[in-house]
N, C-alpha and C positions, 0 to 999 in steps of 0.2 A: 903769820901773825902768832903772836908768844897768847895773847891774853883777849880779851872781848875789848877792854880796855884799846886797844889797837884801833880800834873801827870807828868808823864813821856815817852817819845815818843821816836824812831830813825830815825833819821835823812834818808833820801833817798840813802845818799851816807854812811849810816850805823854810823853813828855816834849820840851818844848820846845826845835826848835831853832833858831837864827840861822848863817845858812849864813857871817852875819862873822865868824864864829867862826875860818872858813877860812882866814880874807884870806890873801894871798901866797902860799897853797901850788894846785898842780893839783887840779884836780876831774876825775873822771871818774863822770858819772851814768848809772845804770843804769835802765830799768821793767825789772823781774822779773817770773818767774813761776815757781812750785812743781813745775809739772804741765805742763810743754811741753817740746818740741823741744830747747829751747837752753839748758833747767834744767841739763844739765851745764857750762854756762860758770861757774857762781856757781864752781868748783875752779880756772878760769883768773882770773876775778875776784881769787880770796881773793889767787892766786900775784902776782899784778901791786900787792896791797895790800904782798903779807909782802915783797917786792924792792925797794919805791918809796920804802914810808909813811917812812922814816928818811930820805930825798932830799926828802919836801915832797908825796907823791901822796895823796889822800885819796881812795878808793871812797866811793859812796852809792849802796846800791840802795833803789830803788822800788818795793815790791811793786805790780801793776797786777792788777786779775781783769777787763779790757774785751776779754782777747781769747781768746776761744773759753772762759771761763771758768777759766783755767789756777791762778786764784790765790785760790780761794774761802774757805779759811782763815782763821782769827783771825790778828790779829796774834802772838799768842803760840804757835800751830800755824806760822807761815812761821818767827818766830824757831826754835824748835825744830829744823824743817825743815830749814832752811839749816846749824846749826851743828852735827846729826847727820850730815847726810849730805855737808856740803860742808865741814865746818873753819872756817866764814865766823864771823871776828871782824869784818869793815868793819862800818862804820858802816848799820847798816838804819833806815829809815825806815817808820813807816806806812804803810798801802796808800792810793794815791792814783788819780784819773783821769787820764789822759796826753791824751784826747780827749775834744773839747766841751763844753756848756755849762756843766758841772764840773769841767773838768781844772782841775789844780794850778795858779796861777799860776805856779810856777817854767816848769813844763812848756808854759805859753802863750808864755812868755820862749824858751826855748831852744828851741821850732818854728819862732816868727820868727823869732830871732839865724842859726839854721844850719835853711833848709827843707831836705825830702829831696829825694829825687830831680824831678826836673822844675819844682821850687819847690812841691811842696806841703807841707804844713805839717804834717799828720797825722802821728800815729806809727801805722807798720802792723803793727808787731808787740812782743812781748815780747822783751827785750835789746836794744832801741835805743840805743844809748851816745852819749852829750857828754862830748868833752872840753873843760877850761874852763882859761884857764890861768892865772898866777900876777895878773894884771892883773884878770880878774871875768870876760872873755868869752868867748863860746864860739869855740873853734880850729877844732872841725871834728865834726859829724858820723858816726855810724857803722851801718852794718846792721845786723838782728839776726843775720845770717850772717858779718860780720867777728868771726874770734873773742878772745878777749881777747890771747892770746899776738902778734896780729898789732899791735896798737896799741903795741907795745912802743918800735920807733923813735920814733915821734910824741911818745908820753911821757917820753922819755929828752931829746928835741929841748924839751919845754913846759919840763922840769925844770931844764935850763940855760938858760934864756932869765932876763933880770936880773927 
């Protein structure tokens, strides 16, 4: 796959998506989780959606349950989830694998395009973020400890780029 633009996703409430749908504007993908550590970023998530999405930024989170089980839930208990307790209108997707011989192919794309630390490929935890930028590729990157508010230059930097 040349670009992000290539891929193919389902929607949370099961519906079909084409990430072409994007084309030209920022992506920043998320793996989630309900029931962890860093469940309170989806309120930093939504704030970087409600500032950007009118500039071209599109959030996509990921529900994942691969790490320590945080996300065991129906699709329609994470939806719920997320827009009681966090305001989250972005864009959710079904729950996917991030790791192994299941993971998402998007998520095989964006482990090669940007490895983590040391060059490995894995994702080690829930709120792993890619940003992607208006061209289809991955810019960079992020921990599940960098919090959303901190990618705010980077994104301001993808969003003005031609």
């Amino acid at each position: 796959m040349a670009s992000i633009y290539d891929f193919q996703a389902t929607g949370i409430d099961g519906t079909p998506v084409s990430l072409a749908d994007h084309r030209g504007k920022v992506l920043l993908i998320v793996n989630t989780a309900s029931r962890c550590g860093f469940t309170p970023q989806f309120a930093g998530l939504e704030q970087l959606w409600r500032d950007f999405r009118d500039r071209g930024l599109v959030v996509l989170g990921f529900p994942c349950n691969q790490f320590g089980h945080q996300d065991p839930g129906s699709e329609a208990e994470i939806a719920s989830f997320c827009a009681l307790n966090y305001g989250v209108s972005f864009p959710m997707m079904s729950k996917v694998e991030v790791n192994g011989p299941n993971a998402h192919p998007l998520y095989r794309w964006l482990t090669e395009a940007a490895p983590g630390v040391l060059g490995t490929r894995a994702i080690k935890w829930n709120f792993t973020k890619f940003l992607v930028g208006r061209d289809g590729q991955v810019i960079r990157r992020y921990a599940p400890t960098d919090k959303p508010e901190a990618l705010r230059a980077d994104i301001e930097r993808a969003l003005q780029a031609a």
